[in-house]
C-alpha positions as CSV (number, residue, x, y, z in Angstrom):
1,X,15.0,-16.5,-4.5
2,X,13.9,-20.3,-4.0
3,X,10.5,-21.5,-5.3
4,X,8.9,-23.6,-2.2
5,X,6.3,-26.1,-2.9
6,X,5.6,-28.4,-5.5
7,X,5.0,-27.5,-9.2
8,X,1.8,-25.1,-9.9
9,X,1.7,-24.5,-6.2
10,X,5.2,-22.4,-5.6
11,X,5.3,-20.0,-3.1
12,X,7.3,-17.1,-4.6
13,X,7.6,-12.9,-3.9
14,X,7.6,-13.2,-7.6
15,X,6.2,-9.6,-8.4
16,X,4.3,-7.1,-6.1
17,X,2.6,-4.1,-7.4
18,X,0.6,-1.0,-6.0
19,X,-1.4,1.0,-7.8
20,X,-3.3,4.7,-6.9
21,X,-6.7,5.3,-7.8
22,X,-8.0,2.5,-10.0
23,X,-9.2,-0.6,-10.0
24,X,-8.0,-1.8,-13.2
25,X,-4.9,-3.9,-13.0
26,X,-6.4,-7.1,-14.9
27,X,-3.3,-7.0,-17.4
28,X,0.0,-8.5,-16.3
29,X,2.9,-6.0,-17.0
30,X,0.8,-3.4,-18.5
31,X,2.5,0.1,-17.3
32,X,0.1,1.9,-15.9
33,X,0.5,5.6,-15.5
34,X,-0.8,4.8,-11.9
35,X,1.3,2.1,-10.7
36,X,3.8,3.5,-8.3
37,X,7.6,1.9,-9.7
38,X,10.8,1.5,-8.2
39,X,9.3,0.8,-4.6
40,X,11.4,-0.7,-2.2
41,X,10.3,-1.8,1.1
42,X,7.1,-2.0,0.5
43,X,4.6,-3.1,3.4
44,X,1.2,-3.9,3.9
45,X,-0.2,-3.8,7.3
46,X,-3.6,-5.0,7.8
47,X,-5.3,-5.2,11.7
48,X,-8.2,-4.6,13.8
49,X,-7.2,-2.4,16.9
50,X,-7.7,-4.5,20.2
51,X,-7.5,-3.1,23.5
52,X,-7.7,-4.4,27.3
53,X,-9.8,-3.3,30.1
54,X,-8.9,-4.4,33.3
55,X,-11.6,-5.7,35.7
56,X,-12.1,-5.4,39.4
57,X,-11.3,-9.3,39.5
58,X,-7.9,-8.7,38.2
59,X,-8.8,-9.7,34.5
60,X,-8.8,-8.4,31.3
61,X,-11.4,-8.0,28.8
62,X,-10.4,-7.4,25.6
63,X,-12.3,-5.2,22.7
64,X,-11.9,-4.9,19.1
65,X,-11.8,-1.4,17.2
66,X,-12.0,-0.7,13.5
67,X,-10.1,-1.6,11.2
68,X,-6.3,-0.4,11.0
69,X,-4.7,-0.6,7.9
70,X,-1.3,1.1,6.4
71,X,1.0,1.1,3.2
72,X,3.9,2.2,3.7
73,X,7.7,1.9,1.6
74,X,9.9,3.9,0.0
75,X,10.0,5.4,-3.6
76,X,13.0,6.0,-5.6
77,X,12.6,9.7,-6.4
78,X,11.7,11.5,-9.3
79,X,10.0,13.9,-11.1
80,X,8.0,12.2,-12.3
81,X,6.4,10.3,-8.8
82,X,6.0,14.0,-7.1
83,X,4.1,15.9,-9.5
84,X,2.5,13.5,-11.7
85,X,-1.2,14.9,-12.0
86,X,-3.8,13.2,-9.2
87,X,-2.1,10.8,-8.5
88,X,1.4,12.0,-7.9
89,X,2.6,12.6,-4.2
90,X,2.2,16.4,-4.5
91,X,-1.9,16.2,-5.6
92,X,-2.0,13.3,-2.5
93,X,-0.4,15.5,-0.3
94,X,-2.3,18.5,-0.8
95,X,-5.4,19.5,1.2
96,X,-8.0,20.8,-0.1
97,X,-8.5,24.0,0.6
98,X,-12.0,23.9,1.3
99,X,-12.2,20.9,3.7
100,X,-8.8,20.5,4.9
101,X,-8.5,16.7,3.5
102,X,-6.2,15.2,1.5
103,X,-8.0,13.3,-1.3
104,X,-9.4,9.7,-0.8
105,X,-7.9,6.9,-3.4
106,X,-8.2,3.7,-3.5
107,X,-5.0,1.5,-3.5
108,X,-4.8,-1.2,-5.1
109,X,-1.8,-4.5,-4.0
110,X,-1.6,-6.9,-6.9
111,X,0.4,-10.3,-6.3
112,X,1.5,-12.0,-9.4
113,X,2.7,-15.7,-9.0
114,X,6.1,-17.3,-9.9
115,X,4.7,-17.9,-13.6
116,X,4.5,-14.3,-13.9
117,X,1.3,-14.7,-15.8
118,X,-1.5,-15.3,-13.4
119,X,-2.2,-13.6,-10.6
120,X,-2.8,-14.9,-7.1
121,X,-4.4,-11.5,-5.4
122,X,-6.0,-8.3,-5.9
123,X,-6.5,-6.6,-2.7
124,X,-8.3,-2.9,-3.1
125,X,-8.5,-0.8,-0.1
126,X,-10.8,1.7,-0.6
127,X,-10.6,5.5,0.5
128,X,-6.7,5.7,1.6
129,X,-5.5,8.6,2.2
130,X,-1.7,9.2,2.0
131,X,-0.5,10.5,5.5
132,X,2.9,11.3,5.7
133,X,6.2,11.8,2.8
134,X,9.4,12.3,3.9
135,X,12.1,12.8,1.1
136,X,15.8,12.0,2.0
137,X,19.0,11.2,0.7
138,X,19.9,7.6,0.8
139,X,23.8,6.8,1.8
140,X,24.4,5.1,-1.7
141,X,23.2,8.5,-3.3
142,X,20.2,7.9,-4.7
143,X,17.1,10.2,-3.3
144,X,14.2,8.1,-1.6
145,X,10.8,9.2,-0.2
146,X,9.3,7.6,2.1
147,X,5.6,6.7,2.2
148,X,2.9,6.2,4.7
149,X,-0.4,6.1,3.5
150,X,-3.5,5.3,6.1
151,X,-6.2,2.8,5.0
152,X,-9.9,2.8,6.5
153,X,-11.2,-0.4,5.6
154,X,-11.1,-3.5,4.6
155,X,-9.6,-4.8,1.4
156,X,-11.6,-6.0,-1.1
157,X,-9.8,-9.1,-2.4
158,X,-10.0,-10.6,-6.2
């Protein structure tokens, strides 16, 4: 991939993380038992719903809603990403069976720049829940699960 820009100002998809449950991601490259590897496709969508109303003048207003936010990719499967303890996809999956909900996390997106030292952002979006896995077999034989995890509120950015 080409580095755009001039020197200390490139714009590069250098590295792109996400973590599950923590806020501490300050070290570069530091494996952390919640960082979710081998994700491909990863997206972030971030929104506020709008909607139009027509008028009796043949108009439209328009309204804003809450905020909309997903994460959403796919994970090359393991073991390891299904049952690792409160963070792996079974504990995220589950319900509880008092309430019915899945558990909150917060999930944290960390950008590091073409340096691979610094990085650029930190977004944390608080109480996610995941919402949907669906495991399948890919055509070049590995196993992938998809992810779709639903995000309440704004991100806090760092």
């Amino acid at each position: 991939m080409a580095d755009l820009g001039t020197a200390g100002q490139e714009i590069n998809a250098k590295k792109f993380e996400i973590f599950v449950g923590t806020n501490d991601v300050s070290a570069p490259y530091t494996v952390a038992t919640n960082e979710w590897k081998l994700l491909q496709n990863a997206s972030v969508n971030m929104g506020q719903a709008v909607f139009r109303e027509p008028t009796t003048s043949g108009g439209n207003l328009l309204f804003t809603g809450a905020f909309d936010g997903t994460i959403s990719g796919s994970l090359i499967f393991t073991r390891d990403e299904y049952s690792d303890g409160t963070n792996g996809l079974l504990a995220l999956i589950t319900a509880n069976g008092n309430t019915g909900e899945v558990p909150q996390r917060n999930w944290t997106i960390k950008f590091t720049d073409v340096s691979g030292v610094s990085t650029n952002t930190t977004l944390t979006l608080p109480g996610c829940k995941l919402s949907v896995i669906s495991i399948n077999k890919s055509v070049e034989g590995g196993t992938k699960v998809d992810v779709t995890v639903v995000c309440p509120t704004l991100p806090e950015s760092s």
